[in-house]
BAVO-771352 format. One record per residue: x, y, z of N, C-alpha, C in turn. Coordinates in steps of 0.2 Angstrom, whole numbers, padded with zeros to 4 digits, always signed. Each point is the difference from the previous one (the first is absolute). Example, Ala and Ser with C-alpha at 12.3 -4.5 7.8 and 13.67 -1.06 7.14 Angstrom:
BEGIN
+0066-0028+0039-0004+0006+0000+0004+0006+0000
-0002+0005-0004+0004+0006+0001-0004+0005+0003
***
This chain:
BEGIN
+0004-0006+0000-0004+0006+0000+0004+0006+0000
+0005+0001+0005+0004+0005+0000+0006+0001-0007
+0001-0006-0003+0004-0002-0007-0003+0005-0003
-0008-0003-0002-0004+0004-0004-0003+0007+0000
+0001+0001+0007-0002+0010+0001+0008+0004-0001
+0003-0005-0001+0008+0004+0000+0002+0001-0007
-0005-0004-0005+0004-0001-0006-0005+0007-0003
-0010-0001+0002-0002+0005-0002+0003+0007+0001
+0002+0000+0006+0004+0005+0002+0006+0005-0005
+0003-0004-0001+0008+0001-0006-0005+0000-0006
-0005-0004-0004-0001+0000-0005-0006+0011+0000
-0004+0000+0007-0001+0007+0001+0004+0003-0004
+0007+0000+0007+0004+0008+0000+0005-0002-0007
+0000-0003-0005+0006-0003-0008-0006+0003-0003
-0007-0001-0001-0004+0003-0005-0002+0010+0002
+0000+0000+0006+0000+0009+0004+0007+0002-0003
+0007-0003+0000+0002+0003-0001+0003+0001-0009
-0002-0007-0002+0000+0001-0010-0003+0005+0000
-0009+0002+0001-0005+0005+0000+0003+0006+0000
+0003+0003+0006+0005+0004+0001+0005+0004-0006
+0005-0006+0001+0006+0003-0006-0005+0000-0007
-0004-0005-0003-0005+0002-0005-0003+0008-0003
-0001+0002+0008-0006+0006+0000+0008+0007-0002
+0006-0003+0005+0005+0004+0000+0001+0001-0009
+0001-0006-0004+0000+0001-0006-0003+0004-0004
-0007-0002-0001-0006+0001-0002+0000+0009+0000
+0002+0001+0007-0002+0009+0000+0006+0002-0003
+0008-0002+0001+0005+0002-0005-0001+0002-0007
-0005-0006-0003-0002+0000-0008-0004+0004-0001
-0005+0001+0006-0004+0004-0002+0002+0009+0000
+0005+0001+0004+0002+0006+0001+0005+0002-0007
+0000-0004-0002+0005-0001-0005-0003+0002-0008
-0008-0004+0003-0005+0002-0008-0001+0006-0002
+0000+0002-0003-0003+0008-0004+0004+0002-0005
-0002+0006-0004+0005+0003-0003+0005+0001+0004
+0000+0000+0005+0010+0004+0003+0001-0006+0003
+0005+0000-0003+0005-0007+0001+0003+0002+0007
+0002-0004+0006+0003+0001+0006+0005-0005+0000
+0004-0001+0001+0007-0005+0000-0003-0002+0008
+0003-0008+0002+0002+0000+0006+0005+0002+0004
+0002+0003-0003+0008+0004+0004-0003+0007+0002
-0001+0002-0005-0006+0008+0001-0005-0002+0006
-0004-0005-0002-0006-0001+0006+0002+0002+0007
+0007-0006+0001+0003+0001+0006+0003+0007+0003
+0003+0003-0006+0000+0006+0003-0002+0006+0001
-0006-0001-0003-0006+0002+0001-0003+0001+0007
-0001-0007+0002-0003-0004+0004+0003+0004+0008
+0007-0001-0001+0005+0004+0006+0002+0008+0000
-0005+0004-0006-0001+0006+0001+0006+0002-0004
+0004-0004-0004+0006+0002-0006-0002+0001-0006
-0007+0000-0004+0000+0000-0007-0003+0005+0000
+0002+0002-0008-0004+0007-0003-0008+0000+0001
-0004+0008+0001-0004+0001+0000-0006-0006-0002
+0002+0000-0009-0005-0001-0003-0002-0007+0001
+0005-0004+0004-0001-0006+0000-0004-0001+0007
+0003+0005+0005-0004+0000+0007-0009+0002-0001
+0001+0005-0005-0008+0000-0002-0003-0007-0003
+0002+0001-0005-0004-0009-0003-0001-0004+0006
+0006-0001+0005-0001-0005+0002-0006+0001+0008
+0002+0004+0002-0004+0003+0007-0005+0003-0001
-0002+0005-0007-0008+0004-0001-0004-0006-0005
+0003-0003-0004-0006-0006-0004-0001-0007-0002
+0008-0001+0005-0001-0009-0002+0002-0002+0008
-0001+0000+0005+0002-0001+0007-0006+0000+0002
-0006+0006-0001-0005-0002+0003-0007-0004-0005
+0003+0000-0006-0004-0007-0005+0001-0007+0004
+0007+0001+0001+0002-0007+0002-0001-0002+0007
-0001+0004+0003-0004+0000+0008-0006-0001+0002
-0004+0003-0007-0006-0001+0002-0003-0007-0004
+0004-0003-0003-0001-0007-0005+0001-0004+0006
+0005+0002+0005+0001-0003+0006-0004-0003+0005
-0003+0007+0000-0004+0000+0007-0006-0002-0002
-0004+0001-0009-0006-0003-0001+0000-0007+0000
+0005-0003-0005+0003-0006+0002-0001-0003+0008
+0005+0001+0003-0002-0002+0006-0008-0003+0004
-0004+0006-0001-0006+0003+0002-0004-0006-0002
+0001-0001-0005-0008-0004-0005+0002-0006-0002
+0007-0001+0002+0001-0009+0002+0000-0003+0005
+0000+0004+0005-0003+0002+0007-0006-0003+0003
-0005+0004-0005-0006+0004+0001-0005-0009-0005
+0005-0003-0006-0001-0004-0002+0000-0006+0004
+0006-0002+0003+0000-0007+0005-0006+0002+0005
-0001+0005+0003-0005-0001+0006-0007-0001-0002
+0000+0002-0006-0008+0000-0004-0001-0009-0002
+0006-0002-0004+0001-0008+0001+0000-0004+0004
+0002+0002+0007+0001-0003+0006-0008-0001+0004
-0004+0007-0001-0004-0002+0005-0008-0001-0004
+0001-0001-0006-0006-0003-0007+0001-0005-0002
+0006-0004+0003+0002-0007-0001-0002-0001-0007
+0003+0006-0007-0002-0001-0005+0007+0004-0004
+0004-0005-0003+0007+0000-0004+0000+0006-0004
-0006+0002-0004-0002+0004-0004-0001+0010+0001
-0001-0003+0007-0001+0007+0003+0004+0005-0002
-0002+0007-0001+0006+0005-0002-0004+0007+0001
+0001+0005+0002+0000+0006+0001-0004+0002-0008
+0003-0001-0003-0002+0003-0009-0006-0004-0002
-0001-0007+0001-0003-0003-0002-0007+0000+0005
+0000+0000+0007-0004+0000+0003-0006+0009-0003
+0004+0004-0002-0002+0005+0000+0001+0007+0005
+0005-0003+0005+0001+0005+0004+0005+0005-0005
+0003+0001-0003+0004+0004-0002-0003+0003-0005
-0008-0001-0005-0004+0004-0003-0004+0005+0005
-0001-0005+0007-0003+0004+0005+0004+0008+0002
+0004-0002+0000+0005+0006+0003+0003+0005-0007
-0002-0004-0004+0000+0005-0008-0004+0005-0004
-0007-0004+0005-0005+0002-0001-0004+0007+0004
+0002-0003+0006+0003+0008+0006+0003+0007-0004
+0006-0003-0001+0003+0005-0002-0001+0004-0007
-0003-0002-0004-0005+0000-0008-0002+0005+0002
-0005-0001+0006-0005+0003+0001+0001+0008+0003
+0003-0001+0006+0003+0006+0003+0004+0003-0004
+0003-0002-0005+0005+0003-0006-0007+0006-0006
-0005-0006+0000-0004+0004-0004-0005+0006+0004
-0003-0001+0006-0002+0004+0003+0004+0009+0002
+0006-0004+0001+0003+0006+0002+0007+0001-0004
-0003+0001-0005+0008+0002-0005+0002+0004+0002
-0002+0006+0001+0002+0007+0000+0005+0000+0009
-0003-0004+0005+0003+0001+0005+0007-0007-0002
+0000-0005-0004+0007-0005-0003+0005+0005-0002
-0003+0004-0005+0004+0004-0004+0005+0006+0003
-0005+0004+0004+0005+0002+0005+0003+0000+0006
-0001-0006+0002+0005-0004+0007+0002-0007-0002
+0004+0000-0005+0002-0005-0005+0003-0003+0008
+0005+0003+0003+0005-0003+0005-0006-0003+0007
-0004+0003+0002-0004+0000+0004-0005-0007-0001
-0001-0002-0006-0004-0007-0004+0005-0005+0001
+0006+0003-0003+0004-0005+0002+0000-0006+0008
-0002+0002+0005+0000-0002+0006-0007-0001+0001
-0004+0003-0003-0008-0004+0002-0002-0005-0005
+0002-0001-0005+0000-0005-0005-0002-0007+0003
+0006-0002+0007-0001-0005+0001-0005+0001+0006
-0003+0002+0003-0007+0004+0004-0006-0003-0004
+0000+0002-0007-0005+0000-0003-0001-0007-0002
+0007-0005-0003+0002-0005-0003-0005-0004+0004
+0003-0001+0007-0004-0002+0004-0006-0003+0004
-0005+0008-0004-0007-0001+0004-0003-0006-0007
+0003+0002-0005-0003-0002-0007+0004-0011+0003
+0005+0001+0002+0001-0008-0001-0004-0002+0007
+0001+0003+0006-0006-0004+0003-0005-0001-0003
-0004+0005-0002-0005+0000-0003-0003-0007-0004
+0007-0002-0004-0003-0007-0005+0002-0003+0005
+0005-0004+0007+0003-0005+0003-0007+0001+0004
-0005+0004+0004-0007+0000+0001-0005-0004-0005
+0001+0003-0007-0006-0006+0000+0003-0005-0005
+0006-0003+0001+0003-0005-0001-0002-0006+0006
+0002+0002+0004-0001-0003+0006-0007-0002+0003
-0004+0004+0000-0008+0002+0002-0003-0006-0008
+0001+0000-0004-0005-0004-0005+0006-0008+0000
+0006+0001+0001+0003-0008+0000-0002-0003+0005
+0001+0005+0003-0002-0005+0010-0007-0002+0000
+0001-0008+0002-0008-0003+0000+0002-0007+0005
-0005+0000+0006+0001-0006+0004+0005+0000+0003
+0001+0004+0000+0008+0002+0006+0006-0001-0003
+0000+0000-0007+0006+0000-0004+0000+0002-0006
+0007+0003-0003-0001+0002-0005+0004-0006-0005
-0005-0001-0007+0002-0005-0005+0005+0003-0001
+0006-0001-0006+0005+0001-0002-0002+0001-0008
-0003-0003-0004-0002+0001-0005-0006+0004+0001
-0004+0000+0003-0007+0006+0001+0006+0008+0000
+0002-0001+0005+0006+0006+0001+0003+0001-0005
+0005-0005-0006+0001+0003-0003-0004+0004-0008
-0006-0004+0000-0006+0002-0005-0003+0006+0003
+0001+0002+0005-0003+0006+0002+0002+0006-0001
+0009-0003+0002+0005+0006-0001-0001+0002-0008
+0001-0004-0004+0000+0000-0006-0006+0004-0002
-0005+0000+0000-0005+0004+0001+0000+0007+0003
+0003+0001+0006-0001+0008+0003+0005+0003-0002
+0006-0006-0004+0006+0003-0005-0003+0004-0007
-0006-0004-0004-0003+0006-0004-0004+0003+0001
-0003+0000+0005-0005+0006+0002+0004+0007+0001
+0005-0002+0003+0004+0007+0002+0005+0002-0005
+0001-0005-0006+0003+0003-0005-0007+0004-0005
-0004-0003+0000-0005+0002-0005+0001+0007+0003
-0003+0001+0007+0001+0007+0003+0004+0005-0001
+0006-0004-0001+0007+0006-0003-0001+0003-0004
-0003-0007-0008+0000+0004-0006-0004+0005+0000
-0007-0002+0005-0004+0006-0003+0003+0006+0001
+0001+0000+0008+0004+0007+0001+0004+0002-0005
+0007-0004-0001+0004+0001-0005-0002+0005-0006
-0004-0003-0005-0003+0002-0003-0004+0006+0001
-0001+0003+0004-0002+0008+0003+0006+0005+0000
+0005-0004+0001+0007+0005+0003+0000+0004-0007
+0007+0005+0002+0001+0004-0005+0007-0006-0005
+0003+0004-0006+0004-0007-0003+0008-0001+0005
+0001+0006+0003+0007-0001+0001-0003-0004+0008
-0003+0000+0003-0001-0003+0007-0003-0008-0002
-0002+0000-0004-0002-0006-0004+0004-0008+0000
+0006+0007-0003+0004-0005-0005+0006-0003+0007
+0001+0007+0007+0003-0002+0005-0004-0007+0005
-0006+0003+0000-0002-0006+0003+0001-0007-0002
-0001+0000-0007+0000-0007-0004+0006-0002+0001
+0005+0001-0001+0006-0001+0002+0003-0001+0007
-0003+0003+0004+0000-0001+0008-0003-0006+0001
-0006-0003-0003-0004-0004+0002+0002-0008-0001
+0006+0002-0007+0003-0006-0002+0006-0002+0003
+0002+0004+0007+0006-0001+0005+0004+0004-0006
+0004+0005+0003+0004+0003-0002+0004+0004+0005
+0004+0000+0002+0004+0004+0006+0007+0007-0004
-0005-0001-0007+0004+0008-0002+0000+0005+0003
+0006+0008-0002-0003+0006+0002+0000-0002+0007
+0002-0006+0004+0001+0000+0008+0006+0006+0004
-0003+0002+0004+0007+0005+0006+0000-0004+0004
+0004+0003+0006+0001-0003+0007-0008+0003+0005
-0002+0005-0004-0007+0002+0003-0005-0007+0001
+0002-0004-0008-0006-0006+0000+0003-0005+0006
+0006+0000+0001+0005-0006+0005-0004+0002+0009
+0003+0005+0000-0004+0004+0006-0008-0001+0001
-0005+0001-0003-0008-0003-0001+0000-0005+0001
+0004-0005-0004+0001-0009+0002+0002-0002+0008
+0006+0002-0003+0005-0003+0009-0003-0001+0006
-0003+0006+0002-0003-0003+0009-0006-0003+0000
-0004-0003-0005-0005-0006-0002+0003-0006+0000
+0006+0000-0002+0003-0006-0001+0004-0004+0005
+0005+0007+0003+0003-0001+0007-0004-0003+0004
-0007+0003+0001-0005-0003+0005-0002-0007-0002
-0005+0001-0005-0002-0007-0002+0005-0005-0002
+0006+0000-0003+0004-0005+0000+0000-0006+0006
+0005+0005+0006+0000-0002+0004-0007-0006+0004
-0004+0003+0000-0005-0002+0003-0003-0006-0004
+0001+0001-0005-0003-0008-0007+0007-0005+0002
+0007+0001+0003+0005-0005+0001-0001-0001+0007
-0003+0006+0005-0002-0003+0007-0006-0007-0001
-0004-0001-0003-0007-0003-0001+0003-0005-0003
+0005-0003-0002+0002-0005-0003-0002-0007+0001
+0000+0000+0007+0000-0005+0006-0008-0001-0001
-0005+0004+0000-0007-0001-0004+0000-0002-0006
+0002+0003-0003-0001-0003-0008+0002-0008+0001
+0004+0001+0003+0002-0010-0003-0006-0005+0004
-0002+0004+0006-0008-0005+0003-0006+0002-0004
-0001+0004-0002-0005+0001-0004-0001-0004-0005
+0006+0002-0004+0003-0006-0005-0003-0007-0002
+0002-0003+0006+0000-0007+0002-0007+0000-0001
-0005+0000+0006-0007-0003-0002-0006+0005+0008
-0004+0002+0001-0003+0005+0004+0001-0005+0007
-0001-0006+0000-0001-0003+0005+0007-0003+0005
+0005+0002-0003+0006+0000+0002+0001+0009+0003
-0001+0005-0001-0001+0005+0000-0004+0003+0006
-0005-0003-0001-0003+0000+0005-0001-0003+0006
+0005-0005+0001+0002-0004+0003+0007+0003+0006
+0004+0004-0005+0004+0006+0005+0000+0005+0001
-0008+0001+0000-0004+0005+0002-0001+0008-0002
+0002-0004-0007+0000+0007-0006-0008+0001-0002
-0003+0006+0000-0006+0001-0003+0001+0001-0007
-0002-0003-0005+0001-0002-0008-0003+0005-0002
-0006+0002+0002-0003+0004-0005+0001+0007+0001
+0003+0002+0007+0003+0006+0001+0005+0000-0004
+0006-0006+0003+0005+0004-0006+0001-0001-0004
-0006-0002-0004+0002-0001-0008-0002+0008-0001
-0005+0004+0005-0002+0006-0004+0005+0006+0000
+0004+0000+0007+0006+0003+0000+0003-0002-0005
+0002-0006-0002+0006+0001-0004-0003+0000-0005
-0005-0001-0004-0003+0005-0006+0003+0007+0001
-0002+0002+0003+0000+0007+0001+0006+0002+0000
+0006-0001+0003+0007+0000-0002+0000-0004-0007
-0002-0004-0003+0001+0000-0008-0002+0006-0004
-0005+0001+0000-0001+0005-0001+0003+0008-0001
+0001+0001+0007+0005+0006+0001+0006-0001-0001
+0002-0006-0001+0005+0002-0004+0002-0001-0010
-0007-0004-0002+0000+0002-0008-0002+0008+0001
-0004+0001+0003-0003+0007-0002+0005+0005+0001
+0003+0000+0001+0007+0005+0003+0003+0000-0005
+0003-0007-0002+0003+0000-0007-0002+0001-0007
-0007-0001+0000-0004+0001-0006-0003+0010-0001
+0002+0000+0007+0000+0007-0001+0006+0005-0005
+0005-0003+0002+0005+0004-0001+0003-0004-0007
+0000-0008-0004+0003-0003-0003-0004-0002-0004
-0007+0000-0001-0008-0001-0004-0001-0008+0002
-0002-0002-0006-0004-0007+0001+0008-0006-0001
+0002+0000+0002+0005-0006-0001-0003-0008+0001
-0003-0003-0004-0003-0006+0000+0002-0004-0001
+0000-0007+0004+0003-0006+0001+0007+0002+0003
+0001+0003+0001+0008+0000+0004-0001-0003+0007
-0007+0002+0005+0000-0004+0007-0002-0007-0001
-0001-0002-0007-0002-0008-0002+0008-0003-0001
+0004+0003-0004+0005-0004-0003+0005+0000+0007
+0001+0006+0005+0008+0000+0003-0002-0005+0006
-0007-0003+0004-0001-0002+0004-0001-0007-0004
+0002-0001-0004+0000-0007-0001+0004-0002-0005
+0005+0004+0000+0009-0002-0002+0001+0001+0009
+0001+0001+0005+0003+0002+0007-0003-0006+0003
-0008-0006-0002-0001-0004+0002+0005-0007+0000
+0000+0001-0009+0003-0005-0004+0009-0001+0004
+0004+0007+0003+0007+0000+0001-0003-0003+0009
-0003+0002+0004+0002+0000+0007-0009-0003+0003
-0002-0002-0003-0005-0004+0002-0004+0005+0003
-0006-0002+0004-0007+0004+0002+0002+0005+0006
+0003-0002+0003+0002+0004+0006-0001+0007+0000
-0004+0004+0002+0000+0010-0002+0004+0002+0003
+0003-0003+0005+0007+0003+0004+0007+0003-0005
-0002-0007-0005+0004+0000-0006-0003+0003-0008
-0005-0001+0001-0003+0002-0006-0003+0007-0002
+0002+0002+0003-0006+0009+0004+0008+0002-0003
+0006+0002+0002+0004+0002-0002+0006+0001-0006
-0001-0009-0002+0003-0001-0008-0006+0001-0004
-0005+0001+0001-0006+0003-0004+0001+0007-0002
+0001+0003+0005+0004+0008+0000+0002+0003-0006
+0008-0004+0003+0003-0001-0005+0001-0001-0007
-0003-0007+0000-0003-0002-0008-0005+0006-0003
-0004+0001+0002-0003+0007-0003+0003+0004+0000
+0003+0005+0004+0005+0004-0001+0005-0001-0007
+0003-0004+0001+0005-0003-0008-0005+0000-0007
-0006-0003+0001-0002-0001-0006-0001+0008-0003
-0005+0004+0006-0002+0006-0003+0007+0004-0003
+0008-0001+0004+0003+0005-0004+0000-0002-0005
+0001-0011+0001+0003+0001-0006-0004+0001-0008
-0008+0000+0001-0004+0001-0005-0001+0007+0001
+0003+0004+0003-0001+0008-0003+0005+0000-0003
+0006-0005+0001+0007+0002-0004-0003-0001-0008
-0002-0006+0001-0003-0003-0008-0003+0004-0003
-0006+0003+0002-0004+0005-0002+0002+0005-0003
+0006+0004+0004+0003+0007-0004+0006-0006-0006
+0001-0004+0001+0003-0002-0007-0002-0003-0006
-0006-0003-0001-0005-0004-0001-0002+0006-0009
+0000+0005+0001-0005+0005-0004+0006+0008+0002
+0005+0000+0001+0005+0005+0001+0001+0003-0007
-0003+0006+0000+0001+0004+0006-0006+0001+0004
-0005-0002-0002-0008+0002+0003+0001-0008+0003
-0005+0001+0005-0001-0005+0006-0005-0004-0001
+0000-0006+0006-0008-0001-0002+0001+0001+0008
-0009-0002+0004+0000-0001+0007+0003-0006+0003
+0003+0000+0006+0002-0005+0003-0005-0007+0001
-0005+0005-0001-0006-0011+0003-0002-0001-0005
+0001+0003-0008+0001-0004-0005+0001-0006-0002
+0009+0002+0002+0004-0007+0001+0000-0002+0005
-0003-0002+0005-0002-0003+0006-0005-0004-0001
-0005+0003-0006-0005-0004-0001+0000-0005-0007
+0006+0003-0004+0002-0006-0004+0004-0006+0003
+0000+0002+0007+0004-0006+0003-0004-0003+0006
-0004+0003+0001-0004-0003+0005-0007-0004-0002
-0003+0003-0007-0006-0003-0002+0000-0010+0000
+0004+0003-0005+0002-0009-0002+0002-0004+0008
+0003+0002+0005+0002-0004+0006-0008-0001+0002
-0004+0006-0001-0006+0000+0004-0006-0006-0002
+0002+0000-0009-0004-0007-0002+0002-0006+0001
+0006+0000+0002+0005-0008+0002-0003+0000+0007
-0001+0004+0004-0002+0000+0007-0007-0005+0001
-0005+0005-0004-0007+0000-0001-0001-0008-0002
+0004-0003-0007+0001-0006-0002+0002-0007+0006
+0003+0003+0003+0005-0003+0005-0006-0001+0006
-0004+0004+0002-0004+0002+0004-0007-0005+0002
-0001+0001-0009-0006-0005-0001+0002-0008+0001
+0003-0001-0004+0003-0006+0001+0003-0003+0006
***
């Protein structure tokens, strides 16, 4: 027994720390992409306050907080994804897919379109309510997601996921209509926002993100120890005197706040908290002790590295990052689905 908690152990902290020097990589190539070419020699000296200007500008006003906040969305919604999977006892489960992230899309559409006049001129001041509003809008669907799956003291896992799917179009239908109201330059930003794009980011967006995340990280890694009983089956759970139905609504509720936070600032990034909680299962087994963190990580890495791809996929124009998240995620989601049924 102790053999095999020591090997999980090492196999943990060898794939935490590949994730690691990957991500270390990942953000070098990505610093590295654009029209302005940056040397690794430059980088460093840069980095230690020896390079020329132009280099400390590219690197510290346009490509640092791009890459910080692919980071922290990253983190967030693969996160936000294992808890959603954990306490639905449904493989399938994901923030985008469920509909929370149209939810919190769908918020912010709206308060965009009612009060343009007050976006337009507190551009800096939206920035930090975004995720405020992201918020009310992903409660909003994780409410009646929950409320129409929940039947008999439990919620199906296919019910749940035919529901999300469902309050996942109703909230986009809701987009477009607004959408289609806006004027074209607010349109065109929207639409692009809504397809996960973390362009045009500053350290202002990093600052709106960061103390959501500091909070709620921590506390989805404290619950760990829940999630693996929950896990397992209600009458084990109940049995060590967990209330089940309480804490599944808590930790919804942290899933939530933490896609909506992200979805705030990073748009719709879809199947990201499907695919990185179930490469993190595949390396270190079910444990959340373990898997809550290399999940992190793994999303952290994909998003840089699929924002890397996006700026050079169609260079010199872009595409949005959950583009290529969703050219990689789809196809995992019908192997899942396939795999599921069977």
């Amino acid at each position: 027994m102790q053999n095999s908690l020591r090997k999980h152990s090492s196999r943990f902290y060898f794939y935490l720390v590949a994730c690691l020097v990957l991500l270390v990589v990942a953000m070098f190539i990505s610093v590295n992409t654009g029209y302005i070419q940056i040397s690794f020699f430059s980088f460093l000296q840069t980095m230690v306050g020896l390079g020329n200007p132009e280099d400390a500008m590219t690197i510290f006003d346009f490509r640092m907080p791009r890459i910080t906040i692919a980071i922290l969305v990253g983190m967030g919604i693969a996160v936000s994804g294992a808890i959603l999977q954990s306490i639905s006892s449904n493989p399938l489960a994901d923030p985008g897919i469920l509909g929370i992230n149209s939810g919190a899309g769908f918020a912010i559409v709206l308060y965009t379109f009612f009060f343009q006049s007050f976006v337009a001129t507190n551009s800096a001041f939206f920035v930090f309510l975004k995720p405020v509003v992201a918020l009310f809008g992903a409660l909003l669907a994780a409410f009646l997601i929950y409320t129409l799956a929940y039947r008999k003291g439990r919620i199906a896992p296919t019910r749940m996921l035919l529901i999300g799917i469902g309050i996942n179009a109703a909230f986009s239908a809701g987009i477009t209509i607004f959408q289609l109201r806006m004027e074209p330059v607010d349109f065109t930003r929207t639409l692009v926002w809504l397809s996960g794009s973390i362009y045009a980011t500053s350290w202002t967006f990093v600052l709106a993100l960061l103390p959501w995340l500091l909070i709620l990280l921590p506390i989805a890694f404290y619950k760990s120890r829940t999630l693996d009983i929950i896990s397992l089956n209600e009458m084990s759970a109940i049995g060590v005197g967990i209330n089940v139905n309480k804490e599944r609504k808590w930790l919804l509720i942290l899933a939530v706040l933490l896609a909506g936070s992200c979805v705030a600032v990073g748009g719709g990034l879809t199947f990201l908290g499907l695919i990185a909680p179930h490469i993190a299962r595949r390396l270190v087994g079910r444990s959340h002790m373990r898997v809550l963190p290399l999940s992190a990580l793994i999303g952290a890495l994909l998003v840089v590295a699929s924002d890397t791809i996006a700026r050079i996929v169609i260079a010199p124009a872009e595409l949005p990052v959950g583009v290529i998240l969703s050219i990689v995620g789809a196809p995992y989601f019908i192997y899942l689905l396939l795999k599921t049924r069977n």
